[in-house]
Backbone as a printed PyTorch tensor [residue, N CA C, xyz], in Angstrom:
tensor([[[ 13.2970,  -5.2640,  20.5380],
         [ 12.5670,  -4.3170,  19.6970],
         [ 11.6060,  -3.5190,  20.5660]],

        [[ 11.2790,  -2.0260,  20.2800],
         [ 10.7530,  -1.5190,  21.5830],
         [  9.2170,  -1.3080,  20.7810]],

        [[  8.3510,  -1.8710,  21.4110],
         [  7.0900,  -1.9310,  20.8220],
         [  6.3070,  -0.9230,  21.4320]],

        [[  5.6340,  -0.2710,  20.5280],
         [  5.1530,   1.2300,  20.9130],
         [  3.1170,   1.3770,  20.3600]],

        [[  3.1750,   0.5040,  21.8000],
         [  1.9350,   0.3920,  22.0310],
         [  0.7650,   1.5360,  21.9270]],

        [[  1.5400,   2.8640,  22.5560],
         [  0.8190,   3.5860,  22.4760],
         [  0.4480,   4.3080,  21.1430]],

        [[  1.5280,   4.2500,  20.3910],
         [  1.2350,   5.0090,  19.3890],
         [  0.3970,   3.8200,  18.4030]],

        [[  0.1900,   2.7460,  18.4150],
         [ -0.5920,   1.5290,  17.4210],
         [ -2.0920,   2.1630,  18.6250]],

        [[ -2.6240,   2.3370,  19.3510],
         [ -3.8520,   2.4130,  19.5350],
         [ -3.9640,   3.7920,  19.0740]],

        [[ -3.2790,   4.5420,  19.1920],
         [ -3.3620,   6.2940,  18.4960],
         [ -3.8770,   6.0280,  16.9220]],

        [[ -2.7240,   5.1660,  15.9860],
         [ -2.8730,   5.2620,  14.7180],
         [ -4.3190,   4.2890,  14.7290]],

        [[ -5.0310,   3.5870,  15.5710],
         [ -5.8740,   2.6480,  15.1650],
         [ -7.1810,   3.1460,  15.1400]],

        [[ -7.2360,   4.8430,  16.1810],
         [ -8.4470,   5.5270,  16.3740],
         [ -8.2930,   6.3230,  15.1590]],

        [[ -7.2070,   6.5680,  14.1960],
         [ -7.3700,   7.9970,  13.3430],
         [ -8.2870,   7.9120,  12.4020]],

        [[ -9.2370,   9.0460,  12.1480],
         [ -9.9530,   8.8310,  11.4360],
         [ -9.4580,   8.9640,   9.9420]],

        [[ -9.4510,   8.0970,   8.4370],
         [ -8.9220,   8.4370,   7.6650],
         [ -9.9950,   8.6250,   6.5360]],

        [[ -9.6950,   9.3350,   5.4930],
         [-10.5060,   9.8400,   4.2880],
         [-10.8190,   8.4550,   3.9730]],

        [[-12.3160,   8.2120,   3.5470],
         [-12.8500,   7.2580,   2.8950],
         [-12.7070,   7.0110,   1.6290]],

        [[-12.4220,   5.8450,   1.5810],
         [-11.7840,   4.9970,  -0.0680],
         [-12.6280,   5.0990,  -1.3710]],

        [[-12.4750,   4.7050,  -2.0150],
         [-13.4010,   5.0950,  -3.3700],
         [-14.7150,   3.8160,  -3.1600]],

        [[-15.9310,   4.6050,  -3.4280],
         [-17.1570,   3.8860,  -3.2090],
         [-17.3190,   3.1330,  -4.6840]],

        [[-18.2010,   1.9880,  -4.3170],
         [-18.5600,   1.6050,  -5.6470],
         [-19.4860,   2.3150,  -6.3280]],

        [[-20.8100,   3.2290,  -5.8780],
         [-21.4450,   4.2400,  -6.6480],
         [-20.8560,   5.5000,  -7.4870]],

        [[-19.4930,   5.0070,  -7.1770],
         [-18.5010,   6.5790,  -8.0850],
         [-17.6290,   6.0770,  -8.9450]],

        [[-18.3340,   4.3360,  -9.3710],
         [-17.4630,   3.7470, -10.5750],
         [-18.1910,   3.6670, -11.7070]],

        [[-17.5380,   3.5550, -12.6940],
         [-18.3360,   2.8570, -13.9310],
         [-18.6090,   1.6410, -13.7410]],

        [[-19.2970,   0.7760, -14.6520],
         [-19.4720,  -0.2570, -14.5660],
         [-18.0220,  -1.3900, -14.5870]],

        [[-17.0680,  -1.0980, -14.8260],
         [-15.8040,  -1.6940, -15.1700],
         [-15.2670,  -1.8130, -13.4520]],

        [[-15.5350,  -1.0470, -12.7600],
         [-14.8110,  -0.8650, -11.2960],
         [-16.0850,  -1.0080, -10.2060]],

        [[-17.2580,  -1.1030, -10.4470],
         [-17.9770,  -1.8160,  -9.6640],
         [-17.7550,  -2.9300,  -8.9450]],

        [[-18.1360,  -2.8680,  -7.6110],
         [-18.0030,  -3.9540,  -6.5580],
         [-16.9480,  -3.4330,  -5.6410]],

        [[-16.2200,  -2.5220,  -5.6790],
         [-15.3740,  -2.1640,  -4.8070],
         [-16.1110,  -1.1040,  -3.3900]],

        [[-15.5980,  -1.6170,  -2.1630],
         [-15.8590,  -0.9220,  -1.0940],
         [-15.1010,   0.4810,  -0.5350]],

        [[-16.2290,   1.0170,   0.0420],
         [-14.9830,   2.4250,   0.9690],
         [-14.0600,   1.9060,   2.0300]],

        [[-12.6840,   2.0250,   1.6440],
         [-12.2870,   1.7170,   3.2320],
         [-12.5440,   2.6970,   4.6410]],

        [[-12.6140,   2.1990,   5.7450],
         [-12.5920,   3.4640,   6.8490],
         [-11.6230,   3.6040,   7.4610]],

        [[-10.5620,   3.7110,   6.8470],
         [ -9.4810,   4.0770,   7.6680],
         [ -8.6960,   3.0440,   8.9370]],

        [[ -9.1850,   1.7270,   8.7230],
         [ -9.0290,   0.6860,  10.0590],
         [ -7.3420,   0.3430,   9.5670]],

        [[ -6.7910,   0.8540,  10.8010],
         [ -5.3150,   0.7200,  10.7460],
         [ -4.8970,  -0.8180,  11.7250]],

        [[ -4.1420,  -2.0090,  11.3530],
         [ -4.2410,  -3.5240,  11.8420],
         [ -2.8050,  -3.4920,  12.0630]],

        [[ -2.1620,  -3.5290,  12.7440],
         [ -0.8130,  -4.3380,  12.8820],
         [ -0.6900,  -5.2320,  13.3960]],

        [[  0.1930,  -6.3350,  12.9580],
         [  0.5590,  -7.8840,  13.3460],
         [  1.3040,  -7.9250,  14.0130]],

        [[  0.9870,  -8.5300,  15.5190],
         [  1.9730,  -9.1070,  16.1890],
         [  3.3160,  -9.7700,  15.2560]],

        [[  4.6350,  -9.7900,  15.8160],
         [  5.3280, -10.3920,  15.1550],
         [  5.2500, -11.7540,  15.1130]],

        [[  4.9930, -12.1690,  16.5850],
         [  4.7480, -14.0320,  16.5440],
         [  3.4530, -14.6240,  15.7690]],

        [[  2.5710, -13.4420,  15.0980],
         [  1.5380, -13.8680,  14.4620],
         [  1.6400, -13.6040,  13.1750]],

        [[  2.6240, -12.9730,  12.6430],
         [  2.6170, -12.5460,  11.2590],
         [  2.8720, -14.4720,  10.4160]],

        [[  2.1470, -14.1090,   8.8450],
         [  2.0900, -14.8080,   8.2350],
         [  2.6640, -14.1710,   6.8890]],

        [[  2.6580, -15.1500,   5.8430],
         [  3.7180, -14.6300,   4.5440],
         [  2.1400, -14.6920,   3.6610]],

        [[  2.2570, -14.0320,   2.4240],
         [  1.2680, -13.8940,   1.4770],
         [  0.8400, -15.8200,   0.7240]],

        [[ -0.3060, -15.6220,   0.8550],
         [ -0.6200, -17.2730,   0.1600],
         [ -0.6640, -17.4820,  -1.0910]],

        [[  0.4150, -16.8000,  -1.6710],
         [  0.2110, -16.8550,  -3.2280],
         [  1.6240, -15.8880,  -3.7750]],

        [[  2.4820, -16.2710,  -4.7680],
         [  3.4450, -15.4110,  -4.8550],
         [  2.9640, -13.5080,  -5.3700]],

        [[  2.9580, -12.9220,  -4.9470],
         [  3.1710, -12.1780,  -5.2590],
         [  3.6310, -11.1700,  -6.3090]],

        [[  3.4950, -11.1280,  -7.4780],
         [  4.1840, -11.2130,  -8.5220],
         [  3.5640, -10.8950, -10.0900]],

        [[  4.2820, -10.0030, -11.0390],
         [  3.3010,  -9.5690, -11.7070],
         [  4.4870,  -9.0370, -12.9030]],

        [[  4.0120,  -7.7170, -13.6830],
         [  4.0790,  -7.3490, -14.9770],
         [  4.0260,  -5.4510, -14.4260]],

        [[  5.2130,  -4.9490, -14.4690],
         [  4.2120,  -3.6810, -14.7930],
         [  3.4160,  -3.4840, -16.0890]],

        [[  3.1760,  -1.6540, -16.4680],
         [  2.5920,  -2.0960, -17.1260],
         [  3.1330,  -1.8570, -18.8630]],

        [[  4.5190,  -1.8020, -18.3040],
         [  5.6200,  -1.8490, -19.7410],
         [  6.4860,  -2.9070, -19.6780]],

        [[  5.7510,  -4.5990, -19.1470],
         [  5.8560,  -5.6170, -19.2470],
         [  7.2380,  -6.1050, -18.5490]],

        [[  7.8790,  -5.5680, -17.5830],
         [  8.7220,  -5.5400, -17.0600],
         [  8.4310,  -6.5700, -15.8250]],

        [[  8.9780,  -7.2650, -15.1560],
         [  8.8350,  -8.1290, -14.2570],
         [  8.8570,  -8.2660, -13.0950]],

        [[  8.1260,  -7.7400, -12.2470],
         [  8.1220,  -7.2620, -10.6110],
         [  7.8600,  -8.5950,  -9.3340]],

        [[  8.6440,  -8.5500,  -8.0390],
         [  7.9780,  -9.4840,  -7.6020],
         [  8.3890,  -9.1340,  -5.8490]],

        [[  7.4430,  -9.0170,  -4.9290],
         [  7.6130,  -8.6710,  -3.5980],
         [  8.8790, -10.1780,  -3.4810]],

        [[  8.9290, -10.3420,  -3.7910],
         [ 10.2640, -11.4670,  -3.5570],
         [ 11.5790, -11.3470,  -3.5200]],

        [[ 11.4290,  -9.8760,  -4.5820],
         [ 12.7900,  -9.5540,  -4.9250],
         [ 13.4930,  -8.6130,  -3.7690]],

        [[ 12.3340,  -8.2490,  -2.8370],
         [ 12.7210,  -7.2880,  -2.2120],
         [ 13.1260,  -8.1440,  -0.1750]],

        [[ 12.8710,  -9.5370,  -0.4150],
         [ 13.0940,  -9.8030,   1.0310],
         [ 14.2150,  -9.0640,   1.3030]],

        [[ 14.1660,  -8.8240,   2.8430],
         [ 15.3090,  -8.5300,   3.9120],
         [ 15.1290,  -7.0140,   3.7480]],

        [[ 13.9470,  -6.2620,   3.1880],
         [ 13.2480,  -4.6760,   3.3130],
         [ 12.0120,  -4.9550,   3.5050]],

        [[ 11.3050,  -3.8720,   4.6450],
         [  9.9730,  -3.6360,   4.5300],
         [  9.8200,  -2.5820,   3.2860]],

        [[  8.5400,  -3.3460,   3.0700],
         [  7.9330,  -3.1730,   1.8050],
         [  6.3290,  -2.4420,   2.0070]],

        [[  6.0840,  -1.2140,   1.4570],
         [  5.0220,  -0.8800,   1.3680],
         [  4.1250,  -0.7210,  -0.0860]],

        [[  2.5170,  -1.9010,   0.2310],
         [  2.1130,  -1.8940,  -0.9770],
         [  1.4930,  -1.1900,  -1.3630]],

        [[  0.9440,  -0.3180,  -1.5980],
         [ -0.0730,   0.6720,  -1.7990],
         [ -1.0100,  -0.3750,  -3.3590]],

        [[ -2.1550,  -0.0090,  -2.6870],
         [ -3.2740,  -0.8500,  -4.2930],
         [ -3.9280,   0.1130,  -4.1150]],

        [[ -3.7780,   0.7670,  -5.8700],
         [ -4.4730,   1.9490,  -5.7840],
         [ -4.8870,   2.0260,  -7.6400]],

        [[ -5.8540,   2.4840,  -8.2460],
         [ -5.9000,   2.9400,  -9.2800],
         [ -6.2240,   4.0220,  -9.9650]],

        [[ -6.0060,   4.1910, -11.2850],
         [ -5.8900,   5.6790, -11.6340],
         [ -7.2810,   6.7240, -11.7310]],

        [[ -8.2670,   5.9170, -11.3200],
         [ -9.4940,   6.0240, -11.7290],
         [-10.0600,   6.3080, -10.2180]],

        [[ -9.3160,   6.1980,  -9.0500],
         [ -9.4860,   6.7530,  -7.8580],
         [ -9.1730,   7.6840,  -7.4210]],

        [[-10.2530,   8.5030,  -6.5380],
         [ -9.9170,  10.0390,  -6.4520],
         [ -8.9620,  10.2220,  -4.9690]],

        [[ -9.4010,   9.3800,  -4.0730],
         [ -8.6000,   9.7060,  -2.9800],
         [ -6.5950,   8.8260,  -3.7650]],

        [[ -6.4620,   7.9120,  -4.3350],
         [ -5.3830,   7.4990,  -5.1520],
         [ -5.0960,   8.6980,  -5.3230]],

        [[ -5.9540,   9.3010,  -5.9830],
         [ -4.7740,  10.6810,  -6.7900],
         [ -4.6170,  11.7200,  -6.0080]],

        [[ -5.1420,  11.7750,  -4.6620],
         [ -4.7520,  13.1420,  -3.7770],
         [ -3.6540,  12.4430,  -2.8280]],

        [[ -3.2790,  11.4200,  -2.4620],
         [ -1.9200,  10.7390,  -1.8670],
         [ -0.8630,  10.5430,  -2.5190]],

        [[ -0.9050,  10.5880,  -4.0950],
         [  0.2410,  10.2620,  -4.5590],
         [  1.0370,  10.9680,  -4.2080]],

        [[  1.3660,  12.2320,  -4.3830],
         [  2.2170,  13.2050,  -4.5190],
         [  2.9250,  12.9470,  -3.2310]],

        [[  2.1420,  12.5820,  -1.8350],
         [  2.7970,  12.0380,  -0.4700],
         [  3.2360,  10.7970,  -0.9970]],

        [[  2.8830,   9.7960,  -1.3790],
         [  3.3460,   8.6270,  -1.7940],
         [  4.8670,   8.7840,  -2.0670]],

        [[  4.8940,   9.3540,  -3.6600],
         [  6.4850,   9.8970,  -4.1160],
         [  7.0710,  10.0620,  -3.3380]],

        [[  6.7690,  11.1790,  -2.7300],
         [  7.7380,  11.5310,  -1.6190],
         [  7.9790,  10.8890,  -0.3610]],

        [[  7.5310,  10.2970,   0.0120],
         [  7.8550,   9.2850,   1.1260],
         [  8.5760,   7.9980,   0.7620]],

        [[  8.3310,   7.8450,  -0.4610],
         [  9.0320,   6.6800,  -1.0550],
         [ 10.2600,   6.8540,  -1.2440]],

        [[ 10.9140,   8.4720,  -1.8430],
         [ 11.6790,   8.4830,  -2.0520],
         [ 12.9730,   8.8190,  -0.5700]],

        [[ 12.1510,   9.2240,   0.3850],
         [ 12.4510,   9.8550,   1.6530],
         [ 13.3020,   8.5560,   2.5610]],

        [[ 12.3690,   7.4590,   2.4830],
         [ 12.3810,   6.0740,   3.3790],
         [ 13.3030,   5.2360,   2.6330]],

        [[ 13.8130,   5.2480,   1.2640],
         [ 14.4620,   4.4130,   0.6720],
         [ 15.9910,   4.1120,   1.4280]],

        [[ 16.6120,   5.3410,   2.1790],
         [ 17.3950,   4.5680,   3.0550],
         [ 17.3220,   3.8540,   4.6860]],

        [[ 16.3260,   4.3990,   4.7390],
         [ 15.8150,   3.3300,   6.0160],
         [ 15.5960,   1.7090,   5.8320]],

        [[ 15.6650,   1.7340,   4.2370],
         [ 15.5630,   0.1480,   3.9540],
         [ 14.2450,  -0.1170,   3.8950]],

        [[ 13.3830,   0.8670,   3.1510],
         [ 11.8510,   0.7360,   3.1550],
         [ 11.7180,   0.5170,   1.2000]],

        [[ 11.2370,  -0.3300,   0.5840],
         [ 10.8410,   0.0000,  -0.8980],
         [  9.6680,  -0.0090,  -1.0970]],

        [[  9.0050,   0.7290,  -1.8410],
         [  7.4380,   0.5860,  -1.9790],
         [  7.0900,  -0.3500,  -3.1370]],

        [[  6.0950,  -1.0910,  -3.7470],
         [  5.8840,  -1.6310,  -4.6860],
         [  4.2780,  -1.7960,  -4.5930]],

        [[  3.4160,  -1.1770,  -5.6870],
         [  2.5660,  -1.0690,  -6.4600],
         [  1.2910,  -1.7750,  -6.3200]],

        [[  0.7230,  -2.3160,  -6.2660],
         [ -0.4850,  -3.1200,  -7.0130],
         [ -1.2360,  -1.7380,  -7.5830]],

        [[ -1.1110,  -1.6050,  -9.2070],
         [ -2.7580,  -1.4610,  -9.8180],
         [ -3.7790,  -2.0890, -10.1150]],

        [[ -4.7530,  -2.0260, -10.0410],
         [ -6.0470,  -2.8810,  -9.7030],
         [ -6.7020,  -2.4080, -10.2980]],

        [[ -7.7810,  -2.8180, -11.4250],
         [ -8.7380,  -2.5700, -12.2200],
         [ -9.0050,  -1.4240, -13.3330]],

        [[ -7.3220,  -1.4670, -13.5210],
         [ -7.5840,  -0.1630, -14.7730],
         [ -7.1490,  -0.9220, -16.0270]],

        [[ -7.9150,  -0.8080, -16.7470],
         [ -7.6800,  -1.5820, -18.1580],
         [ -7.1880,  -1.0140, -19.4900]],

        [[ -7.2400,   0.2510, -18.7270],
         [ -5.8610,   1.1860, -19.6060],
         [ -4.4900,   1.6150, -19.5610]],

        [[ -3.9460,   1.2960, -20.0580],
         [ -2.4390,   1.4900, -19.1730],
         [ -2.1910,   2.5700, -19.6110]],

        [[ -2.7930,   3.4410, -20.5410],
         [ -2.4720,   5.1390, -21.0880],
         [ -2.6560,   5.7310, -19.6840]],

        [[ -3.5470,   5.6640, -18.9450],
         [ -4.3400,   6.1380, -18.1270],
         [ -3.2920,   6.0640, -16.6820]],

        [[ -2.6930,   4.5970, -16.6160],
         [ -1.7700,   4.0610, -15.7710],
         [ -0.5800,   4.8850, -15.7360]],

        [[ -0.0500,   5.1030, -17.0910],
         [  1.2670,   5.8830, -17.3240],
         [  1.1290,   7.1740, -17.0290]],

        [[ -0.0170,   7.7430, -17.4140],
         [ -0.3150,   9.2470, -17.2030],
         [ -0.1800,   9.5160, -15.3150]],

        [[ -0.9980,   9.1880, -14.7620],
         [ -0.9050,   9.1400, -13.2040],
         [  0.5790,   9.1320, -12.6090]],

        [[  1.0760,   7.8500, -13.2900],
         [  2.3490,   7.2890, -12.7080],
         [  3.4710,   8.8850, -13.4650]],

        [[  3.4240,   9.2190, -14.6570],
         [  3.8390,  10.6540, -15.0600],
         [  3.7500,  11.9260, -13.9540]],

        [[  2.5350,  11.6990, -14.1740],
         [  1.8940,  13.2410, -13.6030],
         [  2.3360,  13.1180, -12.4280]],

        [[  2.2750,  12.0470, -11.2140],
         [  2.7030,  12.1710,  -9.4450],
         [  4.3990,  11.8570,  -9.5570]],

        [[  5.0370,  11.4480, -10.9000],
         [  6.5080,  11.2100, -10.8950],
         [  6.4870,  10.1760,  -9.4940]],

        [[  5.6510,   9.0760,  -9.7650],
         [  5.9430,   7.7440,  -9.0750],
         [  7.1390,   7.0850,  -9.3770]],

        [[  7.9630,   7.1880,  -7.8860],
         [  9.3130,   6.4890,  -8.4650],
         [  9.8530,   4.9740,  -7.9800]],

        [[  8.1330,   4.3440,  -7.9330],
         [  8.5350,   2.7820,  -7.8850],
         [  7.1650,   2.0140,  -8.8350]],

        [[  7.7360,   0.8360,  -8.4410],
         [  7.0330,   0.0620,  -9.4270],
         [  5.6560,  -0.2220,  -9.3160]],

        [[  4.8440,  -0.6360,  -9.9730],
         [  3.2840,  -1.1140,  -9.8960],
         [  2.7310,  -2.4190, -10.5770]],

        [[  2.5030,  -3.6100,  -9.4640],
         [  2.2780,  -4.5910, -10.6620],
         [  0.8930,  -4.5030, -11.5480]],

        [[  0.8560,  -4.4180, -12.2500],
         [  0.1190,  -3.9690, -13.0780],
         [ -0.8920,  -5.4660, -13.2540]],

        [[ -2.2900,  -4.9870, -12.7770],
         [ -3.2050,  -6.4700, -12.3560],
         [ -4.4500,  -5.8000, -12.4580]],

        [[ -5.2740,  -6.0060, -13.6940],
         [ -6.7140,  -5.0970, -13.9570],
         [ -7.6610,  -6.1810, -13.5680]],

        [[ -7.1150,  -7.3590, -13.6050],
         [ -8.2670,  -8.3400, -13.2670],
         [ -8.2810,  -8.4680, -11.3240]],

        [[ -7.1810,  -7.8810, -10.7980],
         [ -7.0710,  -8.0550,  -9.3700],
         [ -7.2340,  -9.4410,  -8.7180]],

        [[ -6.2540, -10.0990,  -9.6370],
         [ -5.5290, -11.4030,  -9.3150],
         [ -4.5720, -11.1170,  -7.5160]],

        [[ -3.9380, -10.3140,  -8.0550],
         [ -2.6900, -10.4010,  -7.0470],
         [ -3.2220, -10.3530,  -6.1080]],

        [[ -4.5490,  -9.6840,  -5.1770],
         [ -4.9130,  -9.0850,  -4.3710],
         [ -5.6780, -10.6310,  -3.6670]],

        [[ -5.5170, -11.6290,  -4.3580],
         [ -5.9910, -13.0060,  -3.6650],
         [ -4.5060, -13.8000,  -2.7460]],

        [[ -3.9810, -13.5100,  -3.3280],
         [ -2.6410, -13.6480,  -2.4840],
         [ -2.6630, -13.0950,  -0.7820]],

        [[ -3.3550, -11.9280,  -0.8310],
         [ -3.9880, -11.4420,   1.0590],
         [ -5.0530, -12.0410,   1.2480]],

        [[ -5.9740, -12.6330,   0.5490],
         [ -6.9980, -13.3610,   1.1270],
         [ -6.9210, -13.5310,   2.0840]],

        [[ -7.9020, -12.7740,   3.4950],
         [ -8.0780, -12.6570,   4.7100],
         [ -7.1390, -12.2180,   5.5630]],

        [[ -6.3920, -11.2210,   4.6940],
         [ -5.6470, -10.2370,   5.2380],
         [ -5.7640,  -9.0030,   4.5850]],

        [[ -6.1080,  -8.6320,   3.7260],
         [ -6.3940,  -7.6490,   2.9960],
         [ -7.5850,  -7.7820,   1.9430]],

        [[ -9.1820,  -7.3650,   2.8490],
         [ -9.7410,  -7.4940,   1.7010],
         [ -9.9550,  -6.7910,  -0.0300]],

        [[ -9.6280,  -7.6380,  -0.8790],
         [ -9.5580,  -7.4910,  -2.1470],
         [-10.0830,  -6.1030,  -2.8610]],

        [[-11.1770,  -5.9620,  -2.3070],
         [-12.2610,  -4.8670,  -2.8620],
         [-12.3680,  -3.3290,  -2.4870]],

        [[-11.4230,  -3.2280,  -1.3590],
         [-11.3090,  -1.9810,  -0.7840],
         [ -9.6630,  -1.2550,  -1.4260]],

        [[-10.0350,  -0.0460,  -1.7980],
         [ -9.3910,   0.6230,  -2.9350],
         [ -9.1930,   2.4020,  -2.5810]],

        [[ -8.2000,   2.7420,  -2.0730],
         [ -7.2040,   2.2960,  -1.6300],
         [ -6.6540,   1.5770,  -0.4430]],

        [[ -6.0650,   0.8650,  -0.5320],
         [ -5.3970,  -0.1550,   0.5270],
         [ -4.0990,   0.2050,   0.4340]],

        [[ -3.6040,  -0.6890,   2.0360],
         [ -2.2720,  -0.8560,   1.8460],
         [ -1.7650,  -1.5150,   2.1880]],

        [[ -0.7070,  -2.5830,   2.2820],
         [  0.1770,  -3.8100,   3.0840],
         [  1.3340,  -3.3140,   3.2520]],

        [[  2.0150,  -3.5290,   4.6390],
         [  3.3610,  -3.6470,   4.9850],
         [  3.5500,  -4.7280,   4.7290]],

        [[  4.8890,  -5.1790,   4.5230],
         [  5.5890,  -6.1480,   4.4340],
         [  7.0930,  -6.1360,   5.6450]],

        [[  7.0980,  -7.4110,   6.2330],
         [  8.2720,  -6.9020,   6.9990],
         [  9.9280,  -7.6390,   6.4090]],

        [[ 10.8330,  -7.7820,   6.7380],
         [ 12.3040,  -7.4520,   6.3920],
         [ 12.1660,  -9.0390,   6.2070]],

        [[ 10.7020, -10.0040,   6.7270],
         [ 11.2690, -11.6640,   6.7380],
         [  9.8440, -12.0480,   5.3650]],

        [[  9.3520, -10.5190,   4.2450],
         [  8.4800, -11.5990,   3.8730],
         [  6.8860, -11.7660,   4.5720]],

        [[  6.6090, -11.1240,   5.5430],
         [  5.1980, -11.4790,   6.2750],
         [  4.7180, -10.3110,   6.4150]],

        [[  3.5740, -10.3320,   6.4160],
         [  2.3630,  -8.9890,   6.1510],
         [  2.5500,  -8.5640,   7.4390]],

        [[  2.7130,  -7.5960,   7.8770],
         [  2.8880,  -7.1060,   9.0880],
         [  2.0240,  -5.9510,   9.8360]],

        [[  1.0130,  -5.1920,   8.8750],
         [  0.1430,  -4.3530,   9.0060],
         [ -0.6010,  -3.9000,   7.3740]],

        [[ -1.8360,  -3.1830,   8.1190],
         [ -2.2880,  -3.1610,   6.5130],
         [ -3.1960,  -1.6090,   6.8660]],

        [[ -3.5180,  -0.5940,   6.0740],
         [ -4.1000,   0.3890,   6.1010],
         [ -5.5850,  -0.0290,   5.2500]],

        [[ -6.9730,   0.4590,   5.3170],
         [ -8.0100,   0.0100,   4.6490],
         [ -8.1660,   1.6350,   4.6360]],

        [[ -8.2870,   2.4940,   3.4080],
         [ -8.5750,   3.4680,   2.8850],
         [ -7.3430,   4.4070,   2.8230]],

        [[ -7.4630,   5.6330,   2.4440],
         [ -7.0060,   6.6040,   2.1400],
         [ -5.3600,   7.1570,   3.4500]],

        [[ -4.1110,   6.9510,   3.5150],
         [ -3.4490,   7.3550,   4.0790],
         [ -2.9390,   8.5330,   4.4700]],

        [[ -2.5430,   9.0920,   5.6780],
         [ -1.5190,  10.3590,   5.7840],
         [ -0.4830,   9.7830,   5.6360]],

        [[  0.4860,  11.2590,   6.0870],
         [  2.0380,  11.2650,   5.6900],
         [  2.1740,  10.1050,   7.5500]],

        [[  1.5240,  11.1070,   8.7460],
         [  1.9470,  10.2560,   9.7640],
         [  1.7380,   8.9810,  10.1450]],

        [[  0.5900,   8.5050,   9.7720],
         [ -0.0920,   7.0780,   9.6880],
         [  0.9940,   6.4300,   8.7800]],

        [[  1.2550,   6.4300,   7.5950],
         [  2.1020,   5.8650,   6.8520],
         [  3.3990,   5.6930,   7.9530]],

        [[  3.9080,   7.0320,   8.1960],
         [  5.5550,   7.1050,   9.2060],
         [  5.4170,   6.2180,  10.2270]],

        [[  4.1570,   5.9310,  10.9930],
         [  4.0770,   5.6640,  12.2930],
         [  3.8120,   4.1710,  12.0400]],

        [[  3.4390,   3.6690,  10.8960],
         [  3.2260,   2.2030,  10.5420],
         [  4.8280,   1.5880,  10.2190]],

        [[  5.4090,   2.2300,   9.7050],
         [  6.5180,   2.1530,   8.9260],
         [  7.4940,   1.7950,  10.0020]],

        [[  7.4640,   3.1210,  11.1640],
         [  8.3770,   2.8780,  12.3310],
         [  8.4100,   1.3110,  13.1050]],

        [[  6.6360,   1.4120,  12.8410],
         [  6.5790,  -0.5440,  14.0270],
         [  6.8070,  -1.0860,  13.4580]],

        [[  6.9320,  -1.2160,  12.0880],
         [  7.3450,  -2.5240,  11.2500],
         [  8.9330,  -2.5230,  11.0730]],

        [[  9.9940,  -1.3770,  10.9700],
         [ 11.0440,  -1.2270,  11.1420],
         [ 11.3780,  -1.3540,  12.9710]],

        [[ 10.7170,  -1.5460,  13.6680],
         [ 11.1500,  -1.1620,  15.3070],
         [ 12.4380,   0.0050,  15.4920]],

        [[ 12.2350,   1.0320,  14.3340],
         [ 13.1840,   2.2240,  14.6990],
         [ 12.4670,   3.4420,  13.7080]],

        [[ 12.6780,   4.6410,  13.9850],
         [ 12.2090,   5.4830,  13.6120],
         [ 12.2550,   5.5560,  12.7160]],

        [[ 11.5620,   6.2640,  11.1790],
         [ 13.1020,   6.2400,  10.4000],
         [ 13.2660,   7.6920,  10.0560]],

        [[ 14.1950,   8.0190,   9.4540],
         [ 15.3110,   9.0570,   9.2000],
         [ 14.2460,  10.3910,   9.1090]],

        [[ 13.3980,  10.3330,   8.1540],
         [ 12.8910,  11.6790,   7.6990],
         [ 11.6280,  11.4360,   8.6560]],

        [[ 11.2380,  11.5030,   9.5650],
         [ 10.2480,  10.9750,   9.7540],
         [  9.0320,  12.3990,  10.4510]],

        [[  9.6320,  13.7810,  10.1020],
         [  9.7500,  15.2540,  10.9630],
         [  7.5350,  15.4220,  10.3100]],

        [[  6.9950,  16.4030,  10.6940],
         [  6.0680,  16.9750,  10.1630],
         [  5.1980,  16.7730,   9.3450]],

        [[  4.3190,  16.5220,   8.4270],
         [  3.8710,  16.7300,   7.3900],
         [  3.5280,  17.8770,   6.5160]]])
């Protein structure tokens, strides 16, 4: 696998848009931190699997589970509808999701602390999100990364690699290339669309 050192200290200096603060919540989404953009990738001989299944409800009670997807990297995005940098990535989200799906990449969801699912559907409408979201207002699932992804920082993100193990994680707000360039080390190959933003 050709490990591309240089470009993991590139993506690790980028500076990225700061995550949703807890002074720009209501009282319902209080306690959550800004992420700064700290981009982590896992050695492969150090990667570990999530301590807790993974696994959830969207939020039209349908049955989701990072389990279903071993033998693909998996990108999680935890994001909610009530976040402003959330809603200026989606539209990259979609589209990268739909871009990477033959590289053997699937994305899957965590929503986190929205206790409306009108609100959930509308977002997931409006950006024409075309994967799933486990749908988690109490932000259960997000104990499953315990000390790999802290819980409280919104938007986040987890790779997952092709065996099941967290393999990198984004803390705030993503680009199109940061996303591509995470995606590539966790695949050890480029993938297909991978041109411009």
């Amino acid at each position: 696998m050709n490990r591309r050192t240089p470009l993991l200290t590139a993506l690790a200096a980028l500076p990225l848009l700061a995550g949703c603060a807890a002074s720009a919540f209501s009282s319902g989404e209080q306690g959550f931190v800004s992420g700064d953009g700290t981009v982590t990738v896992v050695d492969p001989a150090e990667r570990q699997e999530p301590k807790g299944e993974v696994e959830g409800d969207t939020i039209d009670g349908s049955p989701v589970s990072l389990a279903d997807h071993l033998g693909k990297v998996v990108v999680m995005p935890v994001w909610g509808s009530w976040c402003g940098p959330c809603r200026a990535e989606a539209p990259m989200l979609a589209e990268a999701a739909r871009d990477l799906e033959d590289d053997g990449v699937v994305f899957l969801g965590i929503n986190s602390r929205d206790e409306n699912t009108a609100k959930v559907q509308a977002f997931e409408d409006r950006f024409e999100i075309p994967y799933d979201s486990i749908y988690d207002p109490a932000g259960q699932t997000l104990l499953s990364f315990h000390g790999i992804l802290p819980p409280q920082t919104i938007p986040s993100f987890v790779f997952i690699d092709a065996e099941g193990r967290v393999a990198a994680r984004v803390l705030g707000e993503i680009d199109r290339s940061t996303l591509y360039g995470v995606v590539e080390d966790v695949l050890g190959t480029v993938p297909s669309d991978s041109g411009p933003s």
